[in-house]
C-alpha atoms as a printed R data frame, in Angstrom:
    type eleno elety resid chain resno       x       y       z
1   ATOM     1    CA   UNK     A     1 141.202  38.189 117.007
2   ATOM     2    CA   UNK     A     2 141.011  41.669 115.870
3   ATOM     3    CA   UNK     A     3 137.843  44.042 114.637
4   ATOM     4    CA   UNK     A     4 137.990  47.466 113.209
5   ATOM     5    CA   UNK     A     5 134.316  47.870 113.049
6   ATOM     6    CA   UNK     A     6 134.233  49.652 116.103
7   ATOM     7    CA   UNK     A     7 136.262  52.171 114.675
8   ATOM     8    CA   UNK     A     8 134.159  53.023 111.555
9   ATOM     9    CA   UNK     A     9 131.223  53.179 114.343
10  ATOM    10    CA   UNK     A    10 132.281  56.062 116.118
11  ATOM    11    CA   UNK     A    11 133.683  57.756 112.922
12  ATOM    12    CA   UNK     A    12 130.247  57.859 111.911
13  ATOM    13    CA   UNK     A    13 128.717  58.595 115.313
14  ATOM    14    CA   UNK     A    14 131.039  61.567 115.593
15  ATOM    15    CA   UNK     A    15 129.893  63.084 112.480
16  ATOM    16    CA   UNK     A    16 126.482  62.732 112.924
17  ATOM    17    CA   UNK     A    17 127.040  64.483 116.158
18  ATOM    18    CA   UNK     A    18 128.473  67.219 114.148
19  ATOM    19    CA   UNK     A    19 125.791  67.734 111.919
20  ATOM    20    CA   UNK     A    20 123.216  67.055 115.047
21  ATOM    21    CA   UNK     A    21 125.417  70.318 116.548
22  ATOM    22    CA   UNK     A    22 125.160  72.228 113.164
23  ATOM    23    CA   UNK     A    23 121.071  71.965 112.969
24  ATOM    24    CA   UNK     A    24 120.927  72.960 116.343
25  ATOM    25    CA   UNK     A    25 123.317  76.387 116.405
26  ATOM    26    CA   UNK     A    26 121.230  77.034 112.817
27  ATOM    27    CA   UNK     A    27 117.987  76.784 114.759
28  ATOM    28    CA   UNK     A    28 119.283  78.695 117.463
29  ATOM    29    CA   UNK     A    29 120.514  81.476 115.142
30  ATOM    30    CA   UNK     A    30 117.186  81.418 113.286
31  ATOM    31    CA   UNK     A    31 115.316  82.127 116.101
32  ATOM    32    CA   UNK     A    32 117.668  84.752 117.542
33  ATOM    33    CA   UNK     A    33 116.818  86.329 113.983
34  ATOM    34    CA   UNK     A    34 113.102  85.895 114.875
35  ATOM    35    CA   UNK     A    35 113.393  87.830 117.828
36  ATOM    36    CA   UNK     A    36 115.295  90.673 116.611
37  ATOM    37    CA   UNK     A    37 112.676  90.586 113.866
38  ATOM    38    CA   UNK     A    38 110.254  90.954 116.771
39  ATOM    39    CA   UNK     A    39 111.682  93.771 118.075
40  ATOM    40    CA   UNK     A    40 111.888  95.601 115.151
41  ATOM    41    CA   UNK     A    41 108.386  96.040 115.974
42  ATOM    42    CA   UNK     A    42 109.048  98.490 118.877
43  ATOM    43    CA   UNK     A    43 110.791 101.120 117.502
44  ATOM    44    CA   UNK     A    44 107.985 103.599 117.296
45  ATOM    45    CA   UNK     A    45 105.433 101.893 119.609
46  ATOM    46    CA   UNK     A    46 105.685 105.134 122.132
47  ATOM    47    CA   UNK     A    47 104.640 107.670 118.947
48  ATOM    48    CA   UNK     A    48 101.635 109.600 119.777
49  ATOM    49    CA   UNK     A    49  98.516 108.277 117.759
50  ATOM    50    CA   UNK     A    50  97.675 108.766 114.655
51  ATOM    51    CA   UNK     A    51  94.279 109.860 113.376
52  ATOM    52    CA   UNK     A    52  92.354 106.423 112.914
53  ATOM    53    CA   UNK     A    53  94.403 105.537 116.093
54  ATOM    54    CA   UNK     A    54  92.623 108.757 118.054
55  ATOM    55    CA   UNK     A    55  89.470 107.616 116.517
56  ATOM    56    CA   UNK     A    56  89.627 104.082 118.064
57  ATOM    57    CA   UNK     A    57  90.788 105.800 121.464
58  ATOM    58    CA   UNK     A    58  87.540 108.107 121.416
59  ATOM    59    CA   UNK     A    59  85.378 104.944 120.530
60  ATOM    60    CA   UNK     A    60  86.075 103.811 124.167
61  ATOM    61    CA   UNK     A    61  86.886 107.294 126.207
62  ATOM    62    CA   UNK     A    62  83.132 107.249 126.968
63  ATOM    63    CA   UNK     A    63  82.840 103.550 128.924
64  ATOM    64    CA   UNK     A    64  81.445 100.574 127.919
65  ATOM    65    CA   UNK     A    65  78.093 101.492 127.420
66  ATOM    66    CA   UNK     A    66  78.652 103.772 124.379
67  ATOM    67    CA   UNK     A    67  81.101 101.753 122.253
68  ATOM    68    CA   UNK     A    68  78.132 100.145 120.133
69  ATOM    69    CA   UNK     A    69  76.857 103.559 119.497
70  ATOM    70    CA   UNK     A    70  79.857 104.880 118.364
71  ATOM    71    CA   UNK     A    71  81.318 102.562 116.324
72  ATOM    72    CA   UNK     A    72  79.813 103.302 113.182
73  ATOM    73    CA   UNK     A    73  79.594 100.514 110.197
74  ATOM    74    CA   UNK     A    74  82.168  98.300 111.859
75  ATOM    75    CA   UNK     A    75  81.434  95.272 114.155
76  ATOM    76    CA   UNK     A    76  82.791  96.485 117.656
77  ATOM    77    CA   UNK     A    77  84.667  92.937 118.778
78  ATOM    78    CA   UNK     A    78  88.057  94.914 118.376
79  ATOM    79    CA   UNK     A    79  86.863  98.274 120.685
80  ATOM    80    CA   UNK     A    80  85.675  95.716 123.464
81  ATOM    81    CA   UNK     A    81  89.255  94.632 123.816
82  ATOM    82    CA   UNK     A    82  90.744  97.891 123.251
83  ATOM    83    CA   UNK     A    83  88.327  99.306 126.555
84  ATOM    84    CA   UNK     A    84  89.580  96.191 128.599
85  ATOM    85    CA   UNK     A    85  93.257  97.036 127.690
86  ATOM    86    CA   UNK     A    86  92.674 100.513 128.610
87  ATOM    87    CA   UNK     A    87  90.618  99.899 131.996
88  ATOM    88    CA   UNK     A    88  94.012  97.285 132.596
89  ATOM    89    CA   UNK     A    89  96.442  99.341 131.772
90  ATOM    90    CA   UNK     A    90  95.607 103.000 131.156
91  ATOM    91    CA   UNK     A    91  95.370 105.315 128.387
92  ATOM    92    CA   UNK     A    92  99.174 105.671 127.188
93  ATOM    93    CA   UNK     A    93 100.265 104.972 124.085
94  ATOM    94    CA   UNK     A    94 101.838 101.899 124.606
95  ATOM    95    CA   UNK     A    95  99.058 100.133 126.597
96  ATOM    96    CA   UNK     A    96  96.198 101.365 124.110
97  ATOM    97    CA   UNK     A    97  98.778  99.466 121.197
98  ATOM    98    CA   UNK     A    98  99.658  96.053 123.652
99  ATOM    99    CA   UNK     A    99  96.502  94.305 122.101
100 ATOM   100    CA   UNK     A   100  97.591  94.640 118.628
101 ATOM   101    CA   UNK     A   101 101.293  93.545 119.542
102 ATOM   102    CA   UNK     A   102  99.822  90.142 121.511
103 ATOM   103    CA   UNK     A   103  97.201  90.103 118.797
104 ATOM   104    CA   UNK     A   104  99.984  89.623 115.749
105 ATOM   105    CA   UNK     A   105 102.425  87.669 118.030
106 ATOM   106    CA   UNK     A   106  99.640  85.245 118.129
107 ATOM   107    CA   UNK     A   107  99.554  85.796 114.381
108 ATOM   108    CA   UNK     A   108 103.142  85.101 113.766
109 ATOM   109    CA   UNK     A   109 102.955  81.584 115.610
110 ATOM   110    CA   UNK     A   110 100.009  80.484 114.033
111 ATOM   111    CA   UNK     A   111 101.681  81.166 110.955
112 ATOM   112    CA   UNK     A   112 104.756  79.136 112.103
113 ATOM   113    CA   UNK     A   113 102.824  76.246 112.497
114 ATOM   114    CA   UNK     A   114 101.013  76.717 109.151
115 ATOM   115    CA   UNK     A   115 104.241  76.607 107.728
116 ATOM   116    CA   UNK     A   116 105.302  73.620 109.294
117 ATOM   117    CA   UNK     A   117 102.251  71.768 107.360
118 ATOM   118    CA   UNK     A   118 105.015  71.816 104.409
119 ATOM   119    CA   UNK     A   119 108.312  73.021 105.663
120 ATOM   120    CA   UNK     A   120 110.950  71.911 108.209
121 ATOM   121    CA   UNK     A   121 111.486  74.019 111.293
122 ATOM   122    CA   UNK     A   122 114.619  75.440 110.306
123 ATOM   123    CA   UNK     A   123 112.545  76.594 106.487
124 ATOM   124    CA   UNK     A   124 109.700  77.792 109.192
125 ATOM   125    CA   UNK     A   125 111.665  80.066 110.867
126 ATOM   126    CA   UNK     A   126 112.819  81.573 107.633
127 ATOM   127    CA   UNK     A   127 109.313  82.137 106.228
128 ATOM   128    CA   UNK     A   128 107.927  83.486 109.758
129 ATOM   129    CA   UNK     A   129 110.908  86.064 110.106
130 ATOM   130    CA   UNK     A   130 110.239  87.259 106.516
131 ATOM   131    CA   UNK     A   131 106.231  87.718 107.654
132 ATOM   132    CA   UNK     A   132 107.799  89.102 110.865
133 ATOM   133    CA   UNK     A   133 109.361  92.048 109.206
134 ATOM   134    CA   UNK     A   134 107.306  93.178 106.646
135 ATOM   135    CA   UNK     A   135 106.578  96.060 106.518
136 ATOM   136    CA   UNK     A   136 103.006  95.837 106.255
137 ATOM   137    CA   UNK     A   137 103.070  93.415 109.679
138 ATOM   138    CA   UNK     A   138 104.935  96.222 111.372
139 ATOM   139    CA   UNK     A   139 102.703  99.080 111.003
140 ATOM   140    CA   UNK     A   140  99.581  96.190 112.171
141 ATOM   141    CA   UNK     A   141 101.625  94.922 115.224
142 ATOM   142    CA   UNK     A   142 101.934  98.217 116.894
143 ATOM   143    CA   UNK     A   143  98.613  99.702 115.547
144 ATOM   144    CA   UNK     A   144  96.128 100.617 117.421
145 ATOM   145    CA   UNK     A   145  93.211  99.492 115.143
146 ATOM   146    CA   UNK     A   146  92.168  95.943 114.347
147 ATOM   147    CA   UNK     A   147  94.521  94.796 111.200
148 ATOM   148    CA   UNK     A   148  96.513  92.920 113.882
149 ATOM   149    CA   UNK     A   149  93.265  90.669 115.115
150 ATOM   150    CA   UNK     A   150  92.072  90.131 111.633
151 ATOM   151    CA   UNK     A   151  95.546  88.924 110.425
152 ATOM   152    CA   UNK     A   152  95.424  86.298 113.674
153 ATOM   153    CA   UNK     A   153  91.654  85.074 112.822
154 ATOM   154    CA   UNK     A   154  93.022  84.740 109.432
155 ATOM   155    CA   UNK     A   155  95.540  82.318 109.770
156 ATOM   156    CA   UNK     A   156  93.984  80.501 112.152
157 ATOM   157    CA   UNK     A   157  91.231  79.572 109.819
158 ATOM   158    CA   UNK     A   158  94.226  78.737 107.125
159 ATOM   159    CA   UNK     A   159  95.814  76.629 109.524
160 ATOM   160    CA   UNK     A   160  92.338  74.920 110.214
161 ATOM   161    CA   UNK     A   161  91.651  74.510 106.466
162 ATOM   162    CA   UNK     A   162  95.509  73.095 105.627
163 ATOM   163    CA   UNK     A   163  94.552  70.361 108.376
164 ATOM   164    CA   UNK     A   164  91.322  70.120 107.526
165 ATOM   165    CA   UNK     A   165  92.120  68.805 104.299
166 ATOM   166    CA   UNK     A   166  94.831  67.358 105.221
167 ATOM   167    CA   UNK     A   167  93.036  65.203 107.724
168 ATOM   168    CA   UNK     A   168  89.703  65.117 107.148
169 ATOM   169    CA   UNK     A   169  88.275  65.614 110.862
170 ATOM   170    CA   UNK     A   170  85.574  67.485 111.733
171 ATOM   171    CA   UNK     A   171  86.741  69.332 114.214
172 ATOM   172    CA   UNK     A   172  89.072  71.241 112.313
173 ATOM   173    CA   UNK     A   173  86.087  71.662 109.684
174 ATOM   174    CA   UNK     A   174  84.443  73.054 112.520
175 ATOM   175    CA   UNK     A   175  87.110  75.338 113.451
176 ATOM   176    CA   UNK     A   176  87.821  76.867 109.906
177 ATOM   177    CA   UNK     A   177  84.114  77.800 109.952
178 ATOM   178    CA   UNK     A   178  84.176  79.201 113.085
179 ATOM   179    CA   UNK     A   179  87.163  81.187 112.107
180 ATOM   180    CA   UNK     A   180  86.103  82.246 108.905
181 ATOM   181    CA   UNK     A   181  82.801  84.046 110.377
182 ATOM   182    CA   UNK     A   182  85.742  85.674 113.434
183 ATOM   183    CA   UNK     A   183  87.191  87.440 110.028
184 ATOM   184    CA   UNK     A   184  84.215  89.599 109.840
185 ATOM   185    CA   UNK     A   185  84.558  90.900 113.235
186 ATOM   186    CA   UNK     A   186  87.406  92.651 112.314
187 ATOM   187    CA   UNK     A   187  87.592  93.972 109.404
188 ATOM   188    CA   UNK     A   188  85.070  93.560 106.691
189 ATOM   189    CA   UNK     A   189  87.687  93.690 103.965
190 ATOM   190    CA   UNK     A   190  89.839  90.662 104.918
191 ATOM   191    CA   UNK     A   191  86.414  88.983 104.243
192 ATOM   192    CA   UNK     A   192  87.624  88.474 100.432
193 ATOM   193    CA   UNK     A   193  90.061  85.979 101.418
194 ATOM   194    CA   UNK     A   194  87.103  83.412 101.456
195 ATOM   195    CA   UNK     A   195  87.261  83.173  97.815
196 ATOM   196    CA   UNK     A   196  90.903  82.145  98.109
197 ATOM   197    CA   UNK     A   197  89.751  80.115 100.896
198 ATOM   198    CA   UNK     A   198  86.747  78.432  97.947
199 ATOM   199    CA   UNK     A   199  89.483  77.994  95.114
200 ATOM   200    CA   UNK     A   200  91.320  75.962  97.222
201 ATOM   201    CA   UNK     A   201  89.057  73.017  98.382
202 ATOM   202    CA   UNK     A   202  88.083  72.855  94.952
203 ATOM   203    CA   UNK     A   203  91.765  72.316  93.877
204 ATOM   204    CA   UNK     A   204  92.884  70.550  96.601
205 ATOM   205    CA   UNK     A   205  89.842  67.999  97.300
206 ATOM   206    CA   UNK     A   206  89.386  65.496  94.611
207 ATOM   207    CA   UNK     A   207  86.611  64.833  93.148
208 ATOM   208    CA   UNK     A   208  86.026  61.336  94.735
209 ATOM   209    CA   UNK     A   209  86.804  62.504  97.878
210 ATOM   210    CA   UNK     A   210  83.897  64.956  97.806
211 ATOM   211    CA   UNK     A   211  81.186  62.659  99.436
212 ATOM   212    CA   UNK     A   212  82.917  62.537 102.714
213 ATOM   213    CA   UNK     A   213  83.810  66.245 102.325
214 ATOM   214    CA   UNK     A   214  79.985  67.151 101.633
215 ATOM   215    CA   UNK     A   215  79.152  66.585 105.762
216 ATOM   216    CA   UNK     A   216  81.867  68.124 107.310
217 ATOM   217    CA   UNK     A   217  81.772  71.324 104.893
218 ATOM   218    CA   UNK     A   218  78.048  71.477 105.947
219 ATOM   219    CA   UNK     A   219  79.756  71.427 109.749
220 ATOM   220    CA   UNK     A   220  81.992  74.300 108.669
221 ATOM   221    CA   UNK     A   221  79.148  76.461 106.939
222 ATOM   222    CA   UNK     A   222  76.907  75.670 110.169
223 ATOM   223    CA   UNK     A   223  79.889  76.729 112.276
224 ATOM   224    CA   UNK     A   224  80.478  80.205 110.109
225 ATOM   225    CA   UNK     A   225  77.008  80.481 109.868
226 ATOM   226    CA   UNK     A   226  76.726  80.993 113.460
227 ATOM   227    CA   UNK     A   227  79.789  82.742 113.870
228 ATOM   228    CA   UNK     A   228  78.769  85.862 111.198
229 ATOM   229    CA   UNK     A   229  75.347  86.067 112.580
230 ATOM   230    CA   UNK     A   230  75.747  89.197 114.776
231 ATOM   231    CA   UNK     A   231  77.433  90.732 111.976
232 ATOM   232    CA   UNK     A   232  75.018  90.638 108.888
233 ATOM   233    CA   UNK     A   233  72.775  93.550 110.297
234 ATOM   234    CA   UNK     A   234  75.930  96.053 109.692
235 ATOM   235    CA   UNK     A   235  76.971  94.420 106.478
236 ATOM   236    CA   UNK     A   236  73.798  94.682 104.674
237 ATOM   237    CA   UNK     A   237  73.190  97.768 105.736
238 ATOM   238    CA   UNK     A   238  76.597  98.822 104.165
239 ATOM   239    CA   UNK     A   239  75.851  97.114 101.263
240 ATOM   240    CA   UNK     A   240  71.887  98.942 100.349
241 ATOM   241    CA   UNK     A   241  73.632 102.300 101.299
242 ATOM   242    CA   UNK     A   242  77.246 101.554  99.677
243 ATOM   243    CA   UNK     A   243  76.713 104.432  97.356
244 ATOM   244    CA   UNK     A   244  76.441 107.446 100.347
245 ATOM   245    CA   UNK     A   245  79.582 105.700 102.054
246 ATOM   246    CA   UNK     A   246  82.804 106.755  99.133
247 ATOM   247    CA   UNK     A   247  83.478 109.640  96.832
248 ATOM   248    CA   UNK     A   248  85.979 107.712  94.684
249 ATOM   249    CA   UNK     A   249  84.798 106.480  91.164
250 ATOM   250    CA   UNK     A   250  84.149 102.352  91.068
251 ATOM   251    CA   UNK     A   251  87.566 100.685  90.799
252 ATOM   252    CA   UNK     A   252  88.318  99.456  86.848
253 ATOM   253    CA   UNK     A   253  90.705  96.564  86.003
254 ATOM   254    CA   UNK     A   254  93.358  98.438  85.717
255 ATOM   255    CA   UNK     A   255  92.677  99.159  89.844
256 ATOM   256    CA   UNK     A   256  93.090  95.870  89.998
257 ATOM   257    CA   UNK     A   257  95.891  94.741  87.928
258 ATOM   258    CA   UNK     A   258  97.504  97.718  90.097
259 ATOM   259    CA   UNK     A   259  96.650  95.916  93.348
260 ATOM   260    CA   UNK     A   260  97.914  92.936  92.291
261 ATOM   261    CA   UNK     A   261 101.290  94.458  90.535
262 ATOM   262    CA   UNK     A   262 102.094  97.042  92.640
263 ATOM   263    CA   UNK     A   263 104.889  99.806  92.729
264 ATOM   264    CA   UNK     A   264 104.975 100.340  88.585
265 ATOM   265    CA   UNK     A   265 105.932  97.012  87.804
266 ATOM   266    CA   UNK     A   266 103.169  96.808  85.454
């Protein structure tokens, strides 16, 4: 009595141990890339401040008690953390910049899991070291100013939306309105990504779907609603007196066809 089909067995089991081995050193190599891509960060992180960097350190040099009053048109969530990291830590330029670093390193996993909503880890990794070294990311990460919070708030209310509509739960209904308002406490600007935010329920939700939607995008709206609150006395006062706030001429289309083409490619 004699079988070979043992044989064929571990054939097989030995090569899918191979390419088990393979995925894994890849992975590993990936995210050795994502940490060097981290610490391409650091480079310049002891550089003395720049000017809107000296202006956020003089925003808190006075205590607690005067950061509303000298914040100007912007909603002060970002100088309360900056005056906690420097009653921490001190006044150097490294610990007046460590809220922005754990501010997009927060940013840079949340983003890792939104791309996970379509991508293998391995195609993950790729897409979160590309974020990771932009150049755009760098100057944020080690900035003392709020771009790194408002990219973090950002894609934590795309990650809420992807699974919102992915799902259909409230809670992360909830949570995509909650972060949605956060935007504003940031950086007014950033703000405009709720139109992207718009054009994409109404291209990704059919239209038979909408009568569940309708309730939990009325949680969401209560949730932002909420959220925004503190902020619309600033806004709307920068809206009625937009004119006395810029010296530049109103942007044309071609401003825009320049934002969206940059460098001379148009």
């Amino acid at each position: 009595m004699t079988t070979s089909v043992p044989v064929r067995k571990a054939s097989f089991t030995s090569a899918q141990d191979i390419h088990d081995w393979q995925q894994r050193i890849s992975l590993l190599g990936l995210k050795v890339a994502l940490v060097a891509s981290l610490a391409v960060w650091f480079s310049a992180i002891r550089l003395p401040l720049w000017l809107d960097e000296t202006v956020s350190y003089w925003q808190v040099s006075a205590g607690f008690g005067q950061i509303w009053a000298r914040q100007g048109l912007s909603f002060p969530a970002y100088s309360y953390i900056l005056w906690i990291a420097k009653s921490l830590f001190g006044s150097s330029e490294f610990a007046l910049r460590l809220p922005s670093i754990f501010a997009m390193l927060g940013a840079v996993y949340v983003l890792y899991r939104i791309a996970r909503e379509f991508f293998p880890p391995d195609i993950s990794l790729i897409v979160t070291i590309a974020f990771s070294v932009h150049p755009i990311v760098i100057f944020a990460a080690i900035d003392a100013r709020p771009y790194a919070f408002g990219v973090l708030v950002v894609n934590c209310a795309i990650l809420s939306l992807l699974r919102w509509i992915r799902t259909q739960k409230a809670t992360y209904a909830i949570g995509f309105g909650i972060a949605s308002g956060a935007i504003f406490y940031f950086h007014y600007l950033f703000g405009t990504i709720l139109a992207a935010f718009v054009l994409l329920l109404l291209a990704s939700v059919r239209s038979t779907q909408w009568k569940s939607f309708w309730p939990q995008f009325g949680k969401a709206l209560i949730g932002f609603a909420i959220v925004i609150l503190p902020v619309l006395p600033r806004l709307a006062y920068m809206f009625y007196s937009r004119g006395t706030h810029v010296f530049a001429a109103p942007p044309t289309i071609d401003d825009l066809f320049t934002t969206l083409a940059p460098n001379d490619s148009i």
